[in-house]
N, C-alpha and C positions, 0 to 999 in steps of 0.2 A: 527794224527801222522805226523811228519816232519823228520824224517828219519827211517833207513832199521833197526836200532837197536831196538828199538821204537812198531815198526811193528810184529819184531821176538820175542821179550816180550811179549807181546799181545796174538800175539796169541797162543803161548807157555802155557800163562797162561789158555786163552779159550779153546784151546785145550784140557786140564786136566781139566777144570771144565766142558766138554760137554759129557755128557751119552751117545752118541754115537759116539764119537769123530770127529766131526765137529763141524766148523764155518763157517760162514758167515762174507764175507768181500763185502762193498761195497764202489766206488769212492765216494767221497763228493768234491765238489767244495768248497772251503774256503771263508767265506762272506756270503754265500748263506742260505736261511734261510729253513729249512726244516718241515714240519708240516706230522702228522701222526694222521690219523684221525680213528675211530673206531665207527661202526654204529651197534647198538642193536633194536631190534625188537620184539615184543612180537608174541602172535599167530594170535590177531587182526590186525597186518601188525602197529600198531602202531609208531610214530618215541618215 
């Protein structure tokens, strides 16, 4: 988002779609590349 309008839409919107009415806001630096990684395991400790 690049401005305060932008922002208030947003989360306006997330607001009403969250079952417990929260969000989650975090800074991002623009450029920057972000990866989000997710690790699964069985009961053998397997990857």
């Amino acid at each position: 988002m690049h401005d305060k309008d932008e922002l208030d839409e947003k989360l306006d919107r997330g607001l009403k779609a969250s079952p417990v009415h929260e969000v989650l806001v975090e800074k991002a630096v623009l450029g920057w590349k972000e990866y989000e990684l997710e690790l699964l395991r069985d009961s053998m400790i397997t990857w």
